[in-house]
N, C-alpha and C positions, 0 to 999 in steps of 0.2 A: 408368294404362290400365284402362277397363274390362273386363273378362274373363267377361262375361254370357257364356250361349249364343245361339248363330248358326245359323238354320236352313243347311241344308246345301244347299236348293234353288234357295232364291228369295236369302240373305244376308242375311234380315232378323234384325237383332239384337233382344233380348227383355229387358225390364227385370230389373236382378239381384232378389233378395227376393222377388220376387211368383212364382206357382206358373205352371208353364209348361206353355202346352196339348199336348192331348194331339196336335194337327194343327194347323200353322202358319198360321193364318187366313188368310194372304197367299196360300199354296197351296193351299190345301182351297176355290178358288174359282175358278171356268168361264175365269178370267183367266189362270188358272198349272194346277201340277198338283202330286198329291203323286206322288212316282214308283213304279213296282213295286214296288222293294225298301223300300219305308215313309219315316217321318219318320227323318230324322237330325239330331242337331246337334253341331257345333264350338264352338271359343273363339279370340278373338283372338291368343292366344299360342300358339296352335297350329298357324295359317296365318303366322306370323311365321317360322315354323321349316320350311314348306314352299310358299311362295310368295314371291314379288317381285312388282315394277311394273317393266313397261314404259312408259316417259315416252317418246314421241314428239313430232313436231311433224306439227299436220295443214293448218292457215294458220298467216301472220304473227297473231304473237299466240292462237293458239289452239292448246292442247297436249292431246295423247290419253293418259290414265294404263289402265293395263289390269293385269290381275293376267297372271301367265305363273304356274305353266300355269294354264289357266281355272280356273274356280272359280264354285260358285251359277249364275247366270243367265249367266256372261260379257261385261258387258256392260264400258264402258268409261265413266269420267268426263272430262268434258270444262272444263278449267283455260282459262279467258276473262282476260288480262292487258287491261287499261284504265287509263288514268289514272287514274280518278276512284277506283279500288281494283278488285281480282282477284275473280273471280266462281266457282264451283264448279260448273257444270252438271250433277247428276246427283252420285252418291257411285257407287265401287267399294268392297267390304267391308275393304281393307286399305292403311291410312295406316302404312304402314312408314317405318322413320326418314330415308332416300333421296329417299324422296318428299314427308316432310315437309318436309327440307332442303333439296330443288329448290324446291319453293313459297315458303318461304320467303327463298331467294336472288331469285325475282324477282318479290318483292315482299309475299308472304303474300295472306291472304283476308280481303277484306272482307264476302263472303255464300256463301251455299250456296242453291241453288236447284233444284227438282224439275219434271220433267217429268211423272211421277206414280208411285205408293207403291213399283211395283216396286224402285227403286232407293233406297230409304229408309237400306236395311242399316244400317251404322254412322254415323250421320250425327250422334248426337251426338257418339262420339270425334274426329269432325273438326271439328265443332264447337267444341269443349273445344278441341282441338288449336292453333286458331286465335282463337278468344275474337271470332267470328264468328256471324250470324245464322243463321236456316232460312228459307226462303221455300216457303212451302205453300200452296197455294189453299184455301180451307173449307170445297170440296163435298170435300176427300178427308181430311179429319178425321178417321172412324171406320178411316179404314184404319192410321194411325199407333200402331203397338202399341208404340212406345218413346216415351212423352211427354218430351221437356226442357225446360229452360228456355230455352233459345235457339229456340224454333221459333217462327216470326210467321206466323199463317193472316194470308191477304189477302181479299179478294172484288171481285166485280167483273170486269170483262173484261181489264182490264191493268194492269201495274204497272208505275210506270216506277222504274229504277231511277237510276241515273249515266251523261253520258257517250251519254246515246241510246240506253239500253239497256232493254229492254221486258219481262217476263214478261206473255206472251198467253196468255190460257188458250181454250182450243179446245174439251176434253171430248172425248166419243166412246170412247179407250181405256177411260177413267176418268171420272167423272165434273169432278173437278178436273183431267183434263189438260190441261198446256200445252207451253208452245215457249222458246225465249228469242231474241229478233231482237236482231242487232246491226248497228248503223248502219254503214256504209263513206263514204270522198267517194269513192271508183271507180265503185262503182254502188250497185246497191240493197237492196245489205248480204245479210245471209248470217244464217240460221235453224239453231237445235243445237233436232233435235227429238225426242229419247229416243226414245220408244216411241208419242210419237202420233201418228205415222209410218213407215210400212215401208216402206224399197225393195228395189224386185225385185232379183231376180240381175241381170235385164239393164238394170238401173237405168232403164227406160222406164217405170215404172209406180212411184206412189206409195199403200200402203198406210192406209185406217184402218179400223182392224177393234175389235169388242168384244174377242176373244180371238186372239191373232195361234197362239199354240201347239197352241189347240184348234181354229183356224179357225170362229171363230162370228162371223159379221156383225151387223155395227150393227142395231139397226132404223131403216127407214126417216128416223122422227121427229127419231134422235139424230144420222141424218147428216147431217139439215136443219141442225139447228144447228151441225151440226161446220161445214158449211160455210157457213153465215151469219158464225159466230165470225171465219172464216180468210178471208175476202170481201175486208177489205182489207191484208191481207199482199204486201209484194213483197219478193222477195230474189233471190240468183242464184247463193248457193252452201247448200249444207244439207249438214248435220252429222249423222246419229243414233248410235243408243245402241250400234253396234257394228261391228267392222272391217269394211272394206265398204260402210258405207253410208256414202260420201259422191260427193257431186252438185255439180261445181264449174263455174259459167257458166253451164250452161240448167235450172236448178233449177226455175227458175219455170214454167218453157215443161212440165218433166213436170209441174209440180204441177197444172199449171192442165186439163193435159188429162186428169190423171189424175180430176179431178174434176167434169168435164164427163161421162166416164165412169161415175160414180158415178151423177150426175145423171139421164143418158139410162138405164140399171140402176131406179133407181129412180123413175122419171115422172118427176123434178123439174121 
């Protein structure tokens, strides 16, 4: 196990040996924040001793791991089971040994994949973990403050992986963000969209924003392209980066007017 330190805010893990800033780049940026009370940081075997995972199920084939009690940003990772091999959507900062041994009961991992950096944390212990890839897009390069050797930048607007399964990169939150579509035969399949995506409380309104915590909007330009990238997207159920945000059967129907929205907001 590695036993680096671990920002305490965002979860991003920091390579061992090298001198560690003095403010977690990942927070010290209009995306995040550092908090009132300053920089903190932990160690993996530290959160071992005061955290678990909750393993749920959110569809067929698709399971919610979440730390109890929260921890960092709270978000949750999203374990994609397929034929073709098991996919990682997103990291939570703690692969405890539970969670290791459910993953690997049904089936282990064949990739790790990112919606963008927020969720970076421990990604290469899960990687290690599983002797599995990293899938990162190359506009979000400089954000990656733990390089390994498992990480594969991509470019491009999509990647396909196994199985009908796509990493679309959108931007807007981030400049590499994306999504992950997964194909269905019932309809027309179902979108896990971290963070480049927000739904409302009343789940009518879909969110993309530069800073969702600081509340800073896209400019105009970057929402052209978010929504040029996402033009031709169909799904019907959507997944994001945290309890709550899920949208099952008219997914499409908020996305679509969420972004008409946008559109009419901004002259489109």
């Amino acid at each position: 196990m590695n036993d680096s330190l671990i920002c305490t805010t965002c979860g991003t893990q920091y390579p061992p040996h090298q001198p560690l800033p003095d403010l977690c780049p990942i927070c010290n940026d209009d995306r995040q924040y550092i908090p009132e009370n300053g920089q903190h940081w932990t160690r993996l075997s530290a959160l071992k001793e005061t955290h678990r995972v909750r393993i749920s199920p959110l569809a067929e084939r698709i399971w919610s791991l979440k730390m109890q009690p929260d921890f960092a940003i709270a978000n949750r990772a999203l374990l994609v089971q397929s034929p073709g091999g098991n996919i990682l959507w997103d990291c939570m900062p703690l692969p405890d040994d539970p969670t290791v041994a459910f993953i690997r009961s049904v089936g282990g991992l064949k990739a790790i994949a990112f919606s963008h950096p927020h969720y970076y944390t421990t990604m290469n212990e899960w990687a290690a973990l599983f002797s599995c890839p990293i899938y990162i897009h190359q506009h979000d390069q400089p954000w990656i403050m733990y390089p390994g050797e498992a990480v594969r930048l991509w470019t491009g607007e999509r990647y396909q992986l196994w199985d009908g399964i796509q990493i679309v990169h959108t931007g807007g939150h981030f400049p590499g963000s994306c999504v992950l579509h997964l194909p269905s035969e019932t309809d027309r399949g179902t979108l896990l969209c971290g963070d480049s995506l927000l739904l409302s409380r009343s789940k009518r309104h879909l969110a993309v924003m530069y800073s969702y915590p600081n509340q800073i909007l896209l400019p105009r330009n970057e929402f052209a392209a978010f929504d040029q990238r996402t033009a031709g997207l169909a799904f019907d159920n959507l997944y994001g980066a945290f309890d709550q945000q899920d949208l099952r059967g008219d997914a499409m129907t908020v996305f679509t007017t969420s972004m008409q929205r946008y559109r009419d907001s901004y002259g489109l």
